[in-house]
N, C-alpha and C positions, 0 to 999 in steps of 0.2 A: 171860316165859313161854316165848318161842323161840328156842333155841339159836342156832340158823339160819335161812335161808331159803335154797334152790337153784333159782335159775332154766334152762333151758338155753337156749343158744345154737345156731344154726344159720353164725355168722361172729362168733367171737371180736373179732376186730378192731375190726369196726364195733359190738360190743357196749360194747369198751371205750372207744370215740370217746362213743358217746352217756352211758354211765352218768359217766364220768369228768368231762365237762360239767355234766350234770344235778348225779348226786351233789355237785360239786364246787362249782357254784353255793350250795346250800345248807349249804356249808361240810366238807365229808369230804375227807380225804388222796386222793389218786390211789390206783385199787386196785392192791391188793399182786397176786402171783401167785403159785399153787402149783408144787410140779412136774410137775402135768398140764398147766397153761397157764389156768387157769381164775382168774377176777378174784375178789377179796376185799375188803370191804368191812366193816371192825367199828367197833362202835360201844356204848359201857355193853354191855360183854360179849358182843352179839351181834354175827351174821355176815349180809351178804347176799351170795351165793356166785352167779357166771355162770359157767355150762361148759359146751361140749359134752356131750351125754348119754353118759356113761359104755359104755353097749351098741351105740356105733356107730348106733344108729338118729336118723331126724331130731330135731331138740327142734318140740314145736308145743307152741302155751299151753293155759294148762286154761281148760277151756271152763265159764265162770262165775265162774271163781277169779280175784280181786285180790289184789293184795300191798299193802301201807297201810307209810307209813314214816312215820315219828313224826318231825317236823321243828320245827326246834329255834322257830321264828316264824314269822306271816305274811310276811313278806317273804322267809323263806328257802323257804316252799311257792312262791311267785310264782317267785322264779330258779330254783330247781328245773325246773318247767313251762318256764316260756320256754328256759330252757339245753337241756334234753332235747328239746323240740320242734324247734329248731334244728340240734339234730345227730341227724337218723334219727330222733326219736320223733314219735309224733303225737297231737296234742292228741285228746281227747276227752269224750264228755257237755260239761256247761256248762262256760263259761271258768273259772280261776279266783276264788275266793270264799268266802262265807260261805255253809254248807249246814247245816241242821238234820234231826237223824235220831232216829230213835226215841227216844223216851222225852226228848225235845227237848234232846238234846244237840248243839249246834251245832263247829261244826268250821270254819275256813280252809283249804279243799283243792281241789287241781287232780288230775286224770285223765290220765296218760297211758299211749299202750300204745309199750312198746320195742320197737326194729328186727326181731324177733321175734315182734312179736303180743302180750309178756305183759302183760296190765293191772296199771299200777302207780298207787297213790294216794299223793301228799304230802299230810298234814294235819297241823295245829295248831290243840288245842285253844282256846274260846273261853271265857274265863269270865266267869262272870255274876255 
């Protein structure tokens, strides 16, 4: 459904320390980079995109908004979480696991928020 996704950054650097762990845990190339400086991440056609905000203003996260990446297994949500938490990210809600949501559709997924603040969810479907 989403072309992309753009998150912003307030220190590149340490954006690309934590996603490139994280990401890379769960199996993704090292991100690419534009000619802005901004990290790329694609995947079955999509993008997830780290930059500096465009307008010069700071980046801060949206305030209720998670980002949910569709990962490829449970053990690739697990190194996900632990890699990111490791480098600059920090865990949050429950540990990783098994969570059941509406309409009891369950899920394998861990919570973290990047060096930034933005909430990011790994999950992999459970089936029944």
């Amino acid at each position: 459904m989403f072309r992309s996704v753009v998150i912003g950054s307030n220190d590149i650097e340490r954006s690309k320390t934590f996603y490139d762990a994280a990401m890379g845990a769960a199996g993704f190339a090292p991100a690419e980079r534009n000619d802005r400086g901004a990290l790329i991440f694609r995947h079955n056609g999509s993008m997830l995109i780290i930059t500096p905000p465009l307008n010069g203003e700071p980046a801060t996260p949206a305030n209720g908004g998670t980002i949910a990446l569709d990962l490829a297994s449970a053990d690739a949500v697990k190194a996900w979480h632990d890699a990111g938490a490791a480098n600059g990210g920090t865990s949050i809600e429950d540990p990783p696991g098994v969570r059941t949501y509406p309409g009891g559709r369950q899920l394998y997924s861990a919570y973290l928020r990047d060096p930034d603040g933005n909430k990011l969810c790994g999950a992999y479907p459970i089936l029944k």
